[in-house]
Structures are given as structure tokens and as C-alpha cells.
N, C-alpha and C positions, 0 to 999 in steps of 0.2 A: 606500620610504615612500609611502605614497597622503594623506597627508592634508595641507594646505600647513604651514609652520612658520614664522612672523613670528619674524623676528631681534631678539633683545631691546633691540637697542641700535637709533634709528632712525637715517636716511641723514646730519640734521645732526651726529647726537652722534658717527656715526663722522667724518663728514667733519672734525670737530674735534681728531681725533688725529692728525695727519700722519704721527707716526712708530709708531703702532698696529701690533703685528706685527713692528715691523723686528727684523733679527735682530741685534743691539748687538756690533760689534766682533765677531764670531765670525770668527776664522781672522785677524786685524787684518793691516795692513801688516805683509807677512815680512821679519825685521829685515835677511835677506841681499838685498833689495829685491827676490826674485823672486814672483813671483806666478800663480797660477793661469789659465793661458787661458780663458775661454771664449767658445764662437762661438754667436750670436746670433741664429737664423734666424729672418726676420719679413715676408710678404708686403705691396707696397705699391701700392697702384690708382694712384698719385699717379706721377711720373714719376721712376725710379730717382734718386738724387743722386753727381755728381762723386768721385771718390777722395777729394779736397780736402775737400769738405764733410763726408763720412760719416766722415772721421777724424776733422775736429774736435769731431761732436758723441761720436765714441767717447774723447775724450781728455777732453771733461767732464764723460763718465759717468764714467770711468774714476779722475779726481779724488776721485768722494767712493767708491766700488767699492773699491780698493786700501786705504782705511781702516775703508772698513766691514766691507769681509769677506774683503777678500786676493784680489781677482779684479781681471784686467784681460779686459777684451769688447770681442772681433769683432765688427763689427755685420756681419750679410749679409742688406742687404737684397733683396730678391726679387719681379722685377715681376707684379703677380696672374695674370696669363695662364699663366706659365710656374711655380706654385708649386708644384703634384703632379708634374712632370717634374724641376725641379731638387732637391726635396727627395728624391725616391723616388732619383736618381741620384747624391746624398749619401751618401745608405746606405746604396747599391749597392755604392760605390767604394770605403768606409771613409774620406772626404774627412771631417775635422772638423766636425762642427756638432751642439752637445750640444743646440739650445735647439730646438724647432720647433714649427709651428702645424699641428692635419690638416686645419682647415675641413672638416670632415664627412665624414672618411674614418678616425675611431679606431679603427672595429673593424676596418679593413684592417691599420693598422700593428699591433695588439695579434695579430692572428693572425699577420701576416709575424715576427712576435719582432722590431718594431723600435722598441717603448717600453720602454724599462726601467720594470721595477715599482717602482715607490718608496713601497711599503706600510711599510715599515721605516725611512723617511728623511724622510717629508714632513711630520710632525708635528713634529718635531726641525728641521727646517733650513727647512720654509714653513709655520709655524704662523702667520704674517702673514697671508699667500696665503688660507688654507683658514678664517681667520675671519671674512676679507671676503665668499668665495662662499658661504659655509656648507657645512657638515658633511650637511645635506641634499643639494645641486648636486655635493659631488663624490661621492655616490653613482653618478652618473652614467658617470662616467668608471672604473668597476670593472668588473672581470669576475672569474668565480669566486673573489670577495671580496677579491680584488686589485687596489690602486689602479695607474692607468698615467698621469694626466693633473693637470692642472689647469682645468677651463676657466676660458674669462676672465669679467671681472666686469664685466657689460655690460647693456647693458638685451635680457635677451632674451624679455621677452612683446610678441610681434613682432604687429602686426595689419594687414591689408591698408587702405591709407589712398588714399581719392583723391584726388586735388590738380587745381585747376580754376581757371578762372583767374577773379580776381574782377572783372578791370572787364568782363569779357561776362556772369558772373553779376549782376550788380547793372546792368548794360545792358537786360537781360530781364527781370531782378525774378524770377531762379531761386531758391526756396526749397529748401533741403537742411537745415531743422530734421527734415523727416519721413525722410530717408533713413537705413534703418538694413542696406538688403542691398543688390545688384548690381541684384534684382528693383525697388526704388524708384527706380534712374535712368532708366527709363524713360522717363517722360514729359517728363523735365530733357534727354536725348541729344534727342529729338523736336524741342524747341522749339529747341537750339542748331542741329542740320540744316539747319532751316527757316530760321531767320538767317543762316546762315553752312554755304551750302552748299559754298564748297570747302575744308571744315574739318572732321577726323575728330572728332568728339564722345570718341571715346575713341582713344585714341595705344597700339598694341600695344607689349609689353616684348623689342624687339627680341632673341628667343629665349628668353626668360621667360615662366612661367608664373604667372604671379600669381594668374589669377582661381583657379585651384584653390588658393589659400592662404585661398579667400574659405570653404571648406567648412570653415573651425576653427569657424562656427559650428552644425555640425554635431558637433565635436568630434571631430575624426578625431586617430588618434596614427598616423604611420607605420610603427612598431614600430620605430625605427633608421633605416630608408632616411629622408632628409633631404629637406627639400620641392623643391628645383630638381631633383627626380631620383623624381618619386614610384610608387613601382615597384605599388603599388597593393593590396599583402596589409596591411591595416591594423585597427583599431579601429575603430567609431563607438561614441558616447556612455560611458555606463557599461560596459557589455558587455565581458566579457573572451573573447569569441566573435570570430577573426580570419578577416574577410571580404575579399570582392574590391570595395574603392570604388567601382571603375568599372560594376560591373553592380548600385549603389543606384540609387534613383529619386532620389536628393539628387544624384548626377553627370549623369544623365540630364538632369532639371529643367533643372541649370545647363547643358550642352552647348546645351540647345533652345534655351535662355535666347542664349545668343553667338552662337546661329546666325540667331538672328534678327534680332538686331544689326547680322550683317554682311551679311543680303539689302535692310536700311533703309539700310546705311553708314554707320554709327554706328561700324563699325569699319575700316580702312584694306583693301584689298583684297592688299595685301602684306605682311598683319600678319606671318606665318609665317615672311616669309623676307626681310624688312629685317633691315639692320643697325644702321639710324636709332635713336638708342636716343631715346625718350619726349620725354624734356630738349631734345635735340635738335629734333625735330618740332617743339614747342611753340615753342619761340626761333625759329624758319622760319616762326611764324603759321599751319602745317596742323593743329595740335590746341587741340582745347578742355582735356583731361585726359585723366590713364593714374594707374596704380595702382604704388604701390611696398609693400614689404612692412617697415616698420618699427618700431621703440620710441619711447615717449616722445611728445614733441610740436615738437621739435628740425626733423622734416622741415622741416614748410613754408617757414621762412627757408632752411635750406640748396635745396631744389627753387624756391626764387623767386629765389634767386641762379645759380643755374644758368639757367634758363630767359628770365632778364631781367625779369619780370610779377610780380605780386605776386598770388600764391598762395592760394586758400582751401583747406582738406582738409575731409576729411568719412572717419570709420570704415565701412568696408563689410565688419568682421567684427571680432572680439573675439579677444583673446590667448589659446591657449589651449595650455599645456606641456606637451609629453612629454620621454622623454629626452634626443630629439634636441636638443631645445630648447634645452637647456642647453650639450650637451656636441660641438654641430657645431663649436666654435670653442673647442677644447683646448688648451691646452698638454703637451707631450710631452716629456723626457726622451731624447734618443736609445740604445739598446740598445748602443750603443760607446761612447759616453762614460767616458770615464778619470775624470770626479772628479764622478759624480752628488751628491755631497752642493753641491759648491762652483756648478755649473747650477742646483740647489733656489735655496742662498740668493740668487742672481743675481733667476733668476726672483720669489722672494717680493719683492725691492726694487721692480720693477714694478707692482706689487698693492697696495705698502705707501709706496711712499716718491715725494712728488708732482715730487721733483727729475728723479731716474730715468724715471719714465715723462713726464713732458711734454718732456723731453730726447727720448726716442725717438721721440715723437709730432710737436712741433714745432720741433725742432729748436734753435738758438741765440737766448736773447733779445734781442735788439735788430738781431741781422742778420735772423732769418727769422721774427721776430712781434714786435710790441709790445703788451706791458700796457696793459689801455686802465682798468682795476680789478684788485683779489686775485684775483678768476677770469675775466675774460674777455679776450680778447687781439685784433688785427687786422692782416691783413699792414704791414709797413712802407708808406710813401709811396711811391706808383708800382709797387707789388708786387702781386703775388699769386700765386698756388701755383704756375704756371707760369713764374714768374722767380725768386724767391728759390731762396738755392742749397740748402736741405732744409727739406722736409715730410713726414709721412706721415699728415699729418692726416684722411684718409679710411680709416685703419688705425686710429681711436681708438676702433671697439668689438674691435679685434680686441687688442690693445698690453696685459696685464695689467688693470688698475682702471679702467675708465673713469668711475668717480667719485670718481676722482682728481688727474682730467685738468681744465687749463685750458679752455673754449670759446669759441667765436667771440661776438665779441662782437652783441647782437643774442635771443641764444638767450633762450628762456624762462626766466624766472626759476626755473619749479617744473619745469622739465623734468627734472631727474638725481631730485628725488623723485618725480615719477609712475613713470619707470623703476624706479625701488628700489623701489616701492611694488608695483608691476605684475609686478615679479618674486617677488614673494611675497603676491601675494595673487591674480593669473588663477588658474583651476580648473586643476586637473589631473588626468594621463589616470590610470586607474585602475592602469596598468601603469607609472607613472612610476618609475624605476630597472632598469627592464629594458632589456637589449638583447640582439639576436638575432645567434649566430653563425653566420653563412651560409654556412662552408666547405662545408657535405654539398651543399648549391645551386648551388655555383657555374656549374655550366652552366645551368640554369634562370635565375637570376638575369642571363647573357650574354642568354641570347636571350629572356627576355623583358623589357628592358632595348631591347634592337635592336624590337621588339614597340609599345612605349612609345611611344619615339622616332619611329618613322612613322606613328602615328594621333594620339598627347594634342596635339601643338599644332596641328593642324589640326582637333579636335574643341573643343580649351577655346577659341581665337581664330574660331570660326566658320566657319571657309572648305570645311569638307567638313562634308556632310550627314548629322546622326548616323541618321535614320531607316535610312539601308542603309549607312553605315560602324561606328555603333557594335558589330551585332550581325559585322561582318569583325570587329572592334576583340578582343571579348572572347573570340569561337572561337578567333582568333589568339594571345591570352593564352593559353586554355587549352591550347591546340595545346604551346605554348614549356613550359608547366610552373608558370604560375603555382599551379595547386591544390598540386602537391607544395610549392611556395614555403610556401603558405597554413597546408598539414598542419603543415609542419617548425618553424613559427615558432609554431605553437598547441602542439605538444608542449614547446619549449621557454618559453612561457608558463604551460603549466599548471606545468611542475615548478618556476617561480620562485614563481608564487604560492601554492603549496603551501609554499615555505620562509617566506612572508612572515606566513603565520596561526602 
């Protein structure tokens, strides 16, 4: 579907059905007290939790689970570093784990045959699930008109935001009413240099590329490949013509753009190859600002809690969806799973029922948060994420509903409606529901991926010279196979939008 679709119900009037979707006693406590396993898989940035802990918050899911739908749940949680190695060695082994996340690898496990299709199941057992994302969103997650996912219900009209700190803005009398691109911080990086010369004006994303997140407002779609990974056979604007990004004059521009940056020093001389992440820099006093890529308006408290300062942001691009968009942060089915119906309804409680998921998200109330109002919550006294015995509160876009979810107390009032709002109403790409199957590619896709990898962060953070590396950059592309990428992904383009008229 290319056109957006406003959900008829808006974010308060769902927010006000808690049990919206639940699935009522289906499969109820089994009178012989046995009960349905399932295992849980959920990546968590936060620091793994004790045996101890992760039981008991799975014995108070498992409380209201067992009477609502005859399931008892494994939690396995899973530290993000290690989340495509231990799930991919899940399914390798035939190790138990019906539930799991792909974070931007679906069309991997839909081609390895490691999502079960649940086209015949998900409207029956996660009708909850699929009325929160809409019938639009999980377009996304099909192929050859077959459902394999769920994605989660999160604010994903993501925009490049940058965050600065505000007693050295209002020290300088820095004005960022008129900033609306990378190109208007110009003369703001300038006068911060000038004051504060042993201080990077802009903090690089210790192996992130952000500033090419900043070309949404160009309206680029990746076609599938996901933006931390941007392989460069894309869209621009309307056009259902797939080009090579990197050889526009809009990559160009921005390249000259950071490379200029980093000959003033506006950018760190080891943007490329620190491991300092931004938050960090900044709390050490050597940055002024860095760029993070997110929804809502939520950042700035959480990046001024991290950093120590109190944070101003400013947009240096606009939300703009493709498939990817939506469906980087799926939920899947495992292809072994014994009781895909009894995984569905598991999953819909996350989506649907606000006991469920802020259990999985933060944990026990009164041990690992306290209610400070009906939605906002704050570690206990003398706590915080790194003491209390579970969290995954940095997993709350990825966890089912995240406007379902408690938050920290602090947040914006309108933040979960700008999100719901932003989710259905940014533009979107002309090819939005397609995705490309890249098995004929595979080796194109290896080496020029390896191709990527040794020119974009040294062209997007400035430290090599695009005048005589870009034109290495793109023969190099073309050398690996990018144009066959380019051909393969427009034949499969055209025969989708041929079904769409």
C-alpha cells in the first residue's frame, strides 16, 4: 500500500482498553495443571539479570499466562552483542526458543526457512497483536503473500536528532530556531571551536553512521537493507527507478560537507575508529554534541541522563518510512516450534496486555521500579539500572506495545502521541511493502558489503578525502557487483508494482 492509513481509533482511545485484543481465556488453565512451554527469546542492551531474578519475573508473567491462555514462559534473555549468534545457533541446534526478535535480518530467516508462516494462525490467536500495528505495518513482514512476523509497536518514524548541550548554548547565545539540516550547523560548530577549543563540536557514533540517516530528507528507502548496514542500491524521492546513493550529488554534498568539518575539527580525528560512544565523550567534557537516530521527543531526558547536562535537541532530518522501517524489529515464530498457535497467543499478551509487557520490560514493582503515577515510574532509592536485580528497559521499543509500556518518570507528556502520530502520518516510500529477495546476490551482496565497509565511515565522518577516494569508492562498488545488486532488486520491483495497480 503506498498511501498512509490513520487508524481510526486514536493513541488515547486505544490506550484506554488495556485488555483490547486480549485473547479471553483461550486454552485456560489445563485442569491436569499441565501447561504449554514456551521460550521467550528477547535481546537486552541493559546488563543480563541473575537466575534468581529472571525467574521471578517469569513466575509473575506466568501467574496471569497459565489462566489466560494455558502457557507457562522461559524468558531467554540475550545480551545485544551476542543476539544474531545465539539465536541463529538456536535454530541451528533445534534448542527450544519459539519466540524471537530478527532486528533487521527477516528476509534472512524467511529465506533460511526459519520463521514459521503464520498466515493461517495470526488472525485467530493475535488478533490483539495486529490491531495495534495495523493491517497496513504487517504488510511488511510478508512475502509471496505470506505472513512470517509481527513487528513491534513502537514509535518507528525515526529522525536524526541532535542533542547539544544547553548551558554552552545559552553561554554563546547559539540560536538553532533556523536549523533545519547538517548544512545549518555550520556556523553554530564555528563559534563552539572558537570557545571551546579542546572540544569536538560534534561527538562521532562510535561505528555508527548516523549522518547518512540525515539523507531521509532526501527520501531515500533502502529497498530492505536497513540503515546501520546501507548497502546503497536504493530509491530517492518518488521514483520507482533503483539507483546507487552513493554516486547522487545529495551523497556527494553531504561527504564534502563532513569532510570539512573534520579539516576545521569540528569533528574528532578518531571519529572512525573510537569506541567512545557520544554519551560518553560528552560526560568527559570533549563534546559539545552527536547525533542519535530516534522517535518521539522521549530522547533528550533519557541522553541528559546519560551524559550528566541537560540537553537541548534540534531535528536535522524528518521521518521518512520504508519497509524497513517498520519491519527491522519483528517478531518471529520459530520454524520448530511445537505449539505456534500457543507462541501467537503468548506473543499477542505483550502487544495487548500492560501487565505482560512492563513485567518483561521492568521488571518487579516495588523491587526493580516504583510507581511515582498510572504511567510513570523511577528506580527504587539508591537504585538504578545497574543495581537493581532486572531491567530491560532499553528493550522498550523492541518488547511487543511500547505504548503500553510504563515510562520513566520525567518523559513528555505527548511523547507516546507524537510517536503514534508520526507513525502514521511521515511520508512514505512509494515501494512501501516491498522487500527484496537477495538469495540470486548473495556473493554481490558479500563483497560489496566488504566494499562499504572500508570507504562509508571514513567518507560519511570526514577523515578521508572524498575528491580522490569517492571515485576508489564507487569503481570499487561497481568492481563487487553493485549494478547486478541494483538490476536484480528493480526487476523485483517492477513485478511487485505491477501486482499493486
Amino acid at each position: 500500500m503506498r498511501r498512509n492509513q490513520l487508524v481510526s481509533m486514536g493513541l488515547a482511545a486505544i490506550l484506554a482498553l488495556p485488555g483490547a485484543g486480549m485473547i479471553p481465556n483461550v486454552g485456560a488453565a489445563a485442569e491436569d495443571g499441565e501447561y504449554t512451554k514456551i521460550v521467550y527469546a528477547y535481546w537486552m542492551a541493559d546488563k543480563i539479570p541473575g537466575e534468581e531474578a529472571r525467574q521471578s519475573v517469569e513466575e509473575a508473567i506466568n501467574e496471569i499466562t497459565r489462566e489466560e491462555i494455558g502457557v507457562e514462559v522461559e524468558l531467554m534473555p540475550i545480551e545485544a552483542g551476542e543476539r544474531a549468534q545465539k539465536i541463529n545457533l538456536a535454530l541451528a541446534s533445534g534448542e527450544q526458543m519459539d519466540i524471537y526478535n530478527t532486528v533487521g535480518d527477516l528476509n534472512t530467516y524467511i529465506a533460511n526457512n526459519q520463521a514459521y508462516d503464520i498466515t493461517d494462525l495470526v488472525h485467530e490467536h493475535a488478533q490483539g497483536a495486529v490491531d495495534q500495528v495495523s493491517e497496513t505495518f504487517l504488510q511488511t513482514t510478508s512475502k509471496d503473500g505470506k505472513i512470517y512476523g509481527i513487528p513491534a509497536d513502537k514509535g518507528i518514524a525515526l529522525a536524526d536528532n541532535l542533542y547539544y548541550r544547553l548551558d554552552i548554548a545559552e553561554e554563546l547565545g547559539l540560536d538553532f530556531s533556523g536549523v533545519k539540516t547538517l548544512e545549518d550547523l555550520t556556523p553554530i560548530f564555528e563559534q563552539v571551536a572558537e570557545a571551546y577549543p579542546e572540544m569536538v563540536p560534534l561527538a562521532s557514533g562510535a561505528g555508527g553512521l548516523e549522518p547518512v540517516n540525515t539523507m531521509q530528507n532526501f527520501e531515500v528507502d533502502h529497498l530492505t537493507d536497513v540503515w546501520p548496514k546501507p548497502l546503497g542500491a536504493v530509491l530517492m524521492g518518488d521514483s520507482l527507478t533503483v539507483e546507487n546513493l552513493y554516486a547522487s550529488e545529495e551523497f556527494k554534498s553531504l561527504i564534502e560537507l563532513m569532510h570539512g568539518w573534520y579539516q576545521k575539527g569540528y569533528i574528532s580525528r578518531d571519529a572512525v575508529t573510537t569506541t567512545v560512544k557520544p554519551e560518553e565523550a560528552m560526560a568527559a567534557g570533549k563534546a559539545f554534541s552527536f547525533i542519535r537516530y530516534q522517535a518521539g521527543n522521549y530522547g533528550v531526558i533519557e541522553e541528559s541522563n546519560l551524559t550528566g547536562y541537560d540537553l537541548g535537541y534540534v531535528r536535522v532530518s524528518q521521518p521518512y518510512l520504508d519497509t524497513a522501517s517498520v519491519n527491522a524489529v519483528t517478531w518471529c515464530i520459530s520454524s520448530q516450534c511445537e505449539h505456534p498457535d500457543k507462541a501467537l497467543e503468548f506473543l499477542n499478551l505483550t502487544y495487548t496486555d500492560e501487565r505482560i509487557v512492563n513485567l518483561i520490560v521492568f521488571g518487579i514493582e516495588g523491587r526493580d521500579y516504583v510507581k511515582t503515577s498510572d504511567t510513570e515510574l523511577v528506580f527504587p532509592e539508591g537504585e538504578d539500572a545497574n543495581t537493581v536485580p532486572y531491567t530491560a528497559q532499553i528493550s522498550c521499543g523492541v518488547v511487543g506495545s511500547q505504548f503500553k509500556q510504563l515510562v520513566h518518570e520525567g518523559t513528555p507528556a505527548d511523547n507516546g502521541e507524537l510517536m503514534y502520530r508520526e507513525n502514521h502520518e511521515a511520508k512514505t516510500s512509494p515501494a512501501f511493502g516491498f522487500t527484496f529477495d537477495s538469495s540470486d546476490v548473495k556473493a554481490e551482496y558479500t563483497a560489496a558489503t566488504n566494499v562499504v565497509n572500508q570507504y562509508l565511515p571514513g567518507l560519511v565522518w570526514g577523515s578521508i578525502d572524498p575528491e580522490t577516494e569517492l571515485p576508489k569508492f564507487l569503481e570499487d562498488l561497481e568492481r563487487a557487483g553493485l549494478n547486478d545488486i541494483i538490476a536484480a532488486k528493480q526487476e523485483q520491483l517492477d513485478a511487485w508494482a505491477a501486482g499493486q495497480k
